[in-house]
Every structure is written in C-alpha cells, then in structure tokens.
C-alpha positions in Angstrom: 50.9 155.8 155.9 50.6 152.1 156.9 48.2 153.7 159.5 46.0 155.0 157.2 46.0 152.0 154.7 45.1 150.1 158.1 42.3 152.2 159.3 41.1 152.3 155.3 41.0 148.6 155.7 39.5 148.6 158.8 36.5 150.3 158.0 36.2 148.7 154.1 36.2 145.3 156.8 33.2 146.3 159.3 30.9 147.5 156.1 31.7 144.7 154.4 31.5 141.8 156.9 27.8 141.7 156.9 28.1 139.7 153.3 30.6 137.7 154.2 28.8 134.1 154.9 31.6 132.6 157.1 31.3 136.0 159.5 27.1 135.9 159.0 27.3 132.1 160.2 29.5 132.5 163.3 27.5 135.6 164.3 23.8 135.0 164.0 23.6 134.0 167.8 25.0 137.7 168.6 22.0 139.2 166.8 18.8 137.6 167.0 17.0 140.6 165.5 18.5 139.8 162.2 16.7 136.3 162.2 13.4 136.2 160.4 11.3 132.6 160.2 10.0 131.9 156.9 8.4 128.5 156.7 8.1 128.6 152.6 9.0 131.0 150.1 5.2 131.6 149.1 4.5 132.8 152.4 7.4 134.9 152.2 4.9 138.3 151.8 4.2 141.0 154.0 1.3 142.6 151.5 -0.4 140.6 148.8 1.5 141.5 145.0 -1.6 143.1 144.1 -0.6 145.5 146.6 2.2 145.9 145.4 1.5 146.1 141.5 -1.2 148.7 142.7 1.2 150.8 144.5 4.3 151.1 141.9 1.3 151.1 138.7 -0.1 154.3 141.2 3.5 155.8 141.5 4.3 155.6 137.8 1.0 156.4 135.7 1.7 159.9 138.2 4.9 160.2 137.1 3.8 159.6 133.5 1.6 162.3 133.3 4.0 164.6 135.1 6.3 163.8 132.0 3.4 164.4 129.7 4.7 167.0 127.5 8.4 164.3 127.3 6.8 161.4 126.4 5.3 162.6 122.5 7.9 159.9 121.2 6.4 156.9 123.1 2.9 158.5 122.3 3.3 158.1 118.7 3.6 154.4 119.2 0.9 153.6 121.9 -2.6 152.8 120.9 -5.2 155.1 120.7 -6.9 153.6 123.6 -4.0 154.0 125.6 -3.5 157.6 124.8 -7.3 158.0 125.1 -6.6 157.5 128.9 -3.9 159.4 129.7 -5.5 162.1 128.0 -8.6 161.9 130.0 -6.8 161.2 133.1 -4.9 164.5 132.8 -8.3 166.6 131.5 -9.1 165.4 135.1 -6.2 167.0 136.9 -6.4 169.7 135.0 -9.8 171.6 134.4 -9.0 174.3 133.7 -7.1 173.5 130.1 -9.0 173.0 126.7 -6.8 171.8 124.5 -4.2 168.6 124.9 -1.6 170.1 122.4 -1.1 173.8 124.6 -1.2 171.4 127.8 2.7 171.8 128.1 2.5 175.5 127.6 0.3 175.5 131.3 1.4 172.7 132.9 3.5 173.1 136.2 5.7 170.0 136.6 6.9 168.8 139.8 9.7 166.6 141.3 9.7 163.0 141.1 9.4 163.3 145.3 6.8 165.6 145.0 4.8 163.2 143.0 5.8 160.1 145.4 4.6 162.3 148.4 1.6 163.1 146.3 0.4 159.6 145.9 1.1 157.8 148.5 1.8 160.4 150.9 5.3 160.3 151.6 8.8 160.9 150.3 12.1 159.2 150.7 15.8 160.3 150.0 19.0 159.2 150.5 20.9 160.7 153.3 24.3 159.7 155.6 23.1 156.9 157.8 22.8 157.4 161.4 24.6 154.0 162.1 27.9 154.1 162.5 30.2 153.1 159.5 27.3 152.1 158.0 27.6 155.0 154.6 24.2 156.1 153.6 20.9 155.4 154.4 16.8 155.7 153.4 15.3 158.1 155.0 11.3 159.5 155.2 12.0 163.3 154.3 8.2 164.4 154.2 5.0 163.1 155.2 3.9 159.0 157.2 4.4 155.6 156.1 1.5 153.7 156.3 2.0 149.7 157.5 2.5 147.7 154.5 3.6 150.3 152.2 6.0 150.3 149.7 8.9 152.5 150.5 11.6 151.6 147.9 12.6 149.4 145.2 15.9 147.5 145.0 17.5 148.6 141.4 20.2 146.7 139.7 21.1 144.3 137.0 19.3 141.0 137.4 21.4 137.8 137.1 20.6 134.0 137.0 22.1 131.9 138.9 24.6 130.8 136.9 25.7 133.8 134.7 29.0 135.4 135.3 28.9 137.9 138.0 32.4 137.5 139.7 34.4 140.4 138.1 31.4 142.7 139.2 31.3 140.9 142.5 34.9 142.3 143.7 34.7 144.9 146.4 31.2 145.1 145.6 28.7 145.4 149.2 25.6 146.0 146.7 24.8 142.4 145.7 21.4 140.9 146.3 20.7 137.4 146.9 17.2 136.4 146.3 15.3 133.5 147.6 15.5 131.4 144.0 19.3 132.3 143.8 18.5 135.4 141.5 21.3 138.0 142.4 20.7 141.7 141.8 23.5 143.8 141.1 23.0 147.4 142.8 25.8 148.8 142.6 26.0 152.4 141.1 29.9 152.9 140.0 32.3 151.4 138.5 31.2 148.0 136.0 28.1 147.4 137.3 27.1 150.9 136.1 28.5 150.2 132.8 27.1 146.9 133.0 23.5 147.9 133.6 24.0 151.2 131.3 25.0 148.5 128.6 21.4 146.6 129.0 19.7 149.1 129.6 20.4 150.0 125.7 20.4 146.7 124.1 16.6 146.5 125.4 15.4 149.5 123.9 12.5 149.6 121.4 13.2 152.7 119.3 11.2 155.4 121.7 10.5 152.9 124.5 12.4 152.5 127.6 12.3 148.7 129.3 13.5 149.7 132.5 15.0 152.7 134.1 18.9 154.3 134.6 19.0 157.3 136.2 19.0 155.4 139.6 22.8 155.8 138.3 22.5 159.3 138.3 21.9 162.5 140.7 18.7 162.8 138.9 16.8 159.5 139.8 13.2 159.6 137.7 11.5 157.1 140.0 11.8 157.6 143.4 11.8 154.5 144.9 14.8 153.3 143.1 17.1 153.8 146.5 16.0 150.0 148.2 20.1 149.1 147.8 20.5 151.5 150.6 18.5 150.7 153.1 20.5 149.5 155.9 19.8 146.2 158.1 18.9 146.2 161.5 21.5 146.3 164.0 21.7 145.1 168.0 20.9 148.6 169.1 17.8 149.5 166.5 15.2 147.2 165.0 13.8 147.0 161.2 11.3 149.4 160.3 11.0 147.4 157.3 11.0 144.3 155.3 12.1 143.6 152.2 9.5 141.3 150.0 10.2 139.8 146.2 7.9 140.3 143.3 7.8 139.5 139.8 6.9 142.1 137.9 4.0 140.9 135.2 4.3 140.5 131.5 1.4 142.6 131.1 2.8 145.8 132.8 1.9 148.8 130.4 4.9 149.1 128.2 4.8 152.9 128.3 5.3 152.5 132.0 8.8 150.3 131.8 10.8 153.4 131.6 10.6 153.8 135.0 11.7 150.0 136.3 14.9 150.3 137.7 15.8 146.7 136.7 17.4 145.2 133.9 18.3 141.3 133.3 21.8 140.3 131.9 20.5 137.9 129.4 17.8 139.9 126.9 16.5 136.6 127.2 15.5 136.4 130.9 12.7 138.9 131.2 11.1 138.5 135.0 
C-alpha cells in the first residue's frame, strides 16, 4: 500500500513539476528548447490577429450552417440582414434545394471534425500522448497543417489578476498564465467545470450562447477547444507549435459566441 500511494505520488510529482516556478527556475539551463526570446509583448505573434479572427470566424460560420436546422431560436432574434446571409450562404452549398424551410428535411450534417478538416483542411483530436507520463495529447488525425495555422484554442474560465482562483488552483495542472497576468482555468472536472458551467449560464441572452461548454463534454461542438492539452516540448522532441494570445473583438457576430470556449469570472470583464 504505502508503495502504491508512493508511486501515485510519484507520477502526480513529474506531471506536475512543470508548473511549479521554484523547479521551472532551477531547470531552465537543462532545457534550452523550452526558452523562447520575446523582446515585447506586441511582438509576441506568430500570424497577424487578422489571421487569426479570419481562421476561427471561417471555422465557425461552417459550423453555423452545419447547425442550421438547431439554431431557429437564435434566428428569430438576428436581423434580417444577418439571416439574409446565412441563407444565401447555404443556397450556395446547397443547389440543389428550393426552399429554406424543407432545408433540414435534405440536409446531411456532419461532425464538428469533418467540418474543421473541411475548412482548413485538417482535423485534430485528443489522444494518449506519446511522451511519457505526460496524459494526453493533440494530435492531427486527418489531413496537413499549414505553417501559421491555427490548430487549437485554449478553453477555460478567464480570470483577472486579482480574483480568487486558489480553491480551483489545488491539484489543478490546467492553469494558464498569460502575458498580462490573465489566468485561464482549463481544467475540465471537478470546480472548474462547475465554475465555468456556472458562467457559462449567468451570460446567457434568452436563445444566445456567449461562449461555449461542451469542451466539458465528450461531445465538444468546436473543435479546436483541446489547446489545454497540447503538451510542451521536451529534451528529446521540439515544438511543433506555439501558442499566441488574442483578444477576441467586441464586434464578433453574436450568433457566432456559442461556439467560444471561454468564459470570464466577472460578467463584467468581457475580453
């Protein structure tokens, strides 16, 4: 027994050390592959966040319309403009159909990785990681990634700097420091789940969704919402990618929030 609780330890210890700042600072020297240079935090970007905006509004206007025959609720509340386009975007994809209101009756839909691989030509999973002890991992299931694509999103709960965060903290390997001092909470179990599940409803706007939740789930809607399992380089294997910030705009289509897997704390603190 006292074995087992040691070998338990023992591997909670090697996950886990990679967050803890007193074992990070005595141990960059042993790693230089985990350095990276930034001179400022503007110049912290590997694609422009036009690029970026581009490829997420690309992702989840597919998605949208893959939901069509869902998303009569939000519909009702758009204006007509917006439903104008949609409805002209799907008489594209679909010739063939006459009328908007049988367009459910017809339509195939297809998985949210179907549609990724669709658009930007690849899909993503999660899957057991192929470094040792390191749990699970990102992995391209189908298709190439392009240089400078955007392979994943890191989901959570989004909290200043100085909102409480310890009790969610405890035992928790998901948390995301950001260059401002903005953590993101990315765990999917125990509080942070509830935590995030609780947001996620105090935000809502009768039909409309301000971010996403079934990152939480087996059935994940967007799927990019895996970036909190993406492992980091280690001596043996470099990067293959790099994580970049970005603020998503205040004028992101409403309609198209229900697929953000990020929440803040404070209804407050929209970023």
């Amino acid at each position: 027994m006292p074995g087992r609780l040691l070998r338990g330890l023992w591997q909670r210890w090697r996950r886990y050390k990679y967050r803890f700042v007193p074992w990070i600072a005595l141990n960059l020297s042993h790693n230089p592959r985990t350095l990276r240079y930034v001179p400022k935090e503007s110049k912290d970007k590997v694609i422009s966040d036009e690029d970026v905006l581009g490829a997420l509004l690309k992702v989840f206007q597919a998605l949208f319309l893959n939901d069509f025959n869902k998303q009569s609720e939000i519909l009702t509340v758009l204006p007509e403009s917006v439903k104008s386009k949609y409805q002209d975007l799907l008489e594209v994809e679909h010739q063939g159909l006459k009328l908007l209101e049988n367009r459910h009756q017809q339509q195939s839909t297809f998985k949210p990785e179907e549609i990724l691989y669709k658009t930007l030509g690849f899909s993503v999973a999660q899957a057991t990681s192929s470094l040792n002890s390191a749990g699970k991992g990102v992995f391209v299931t189908k298709g190439l990634v392009p240089k400078g694509a955007v392979v994943s999103m890191y989901p959570g709960t989004v909290y200043q700097n100085y909102e409480p965060i310890f009790f969610q903290s405890i035992g928790n390997p998901f948390i995301f420091r950001c260059l401002d001092g903005v953590l993101i909470d990315g765990n999917d179990k125990g509080i942070s789940k509830v935590v995030y599940r609780s947001c996620n409803g105090r935000d809502r706007l009768g039909p409309l969704k301000m971010s996403d939740s079934t990152w939480l789930t087996s059935e994940i809607h967007n799927p990019l919402a895996m970036g909190q399992y993406v492992n980091n380089c280690s001596n043996d294997r470099a990067a293959n990618v790099c994580y970049q910030e970005f603020d998503v705009p205040a004028v992101f289509p409403i309609e198209l929030k229900q697929y953000l897997p990020n929440i803040a704390y404070r209804y407050d603190k929209q970023r």
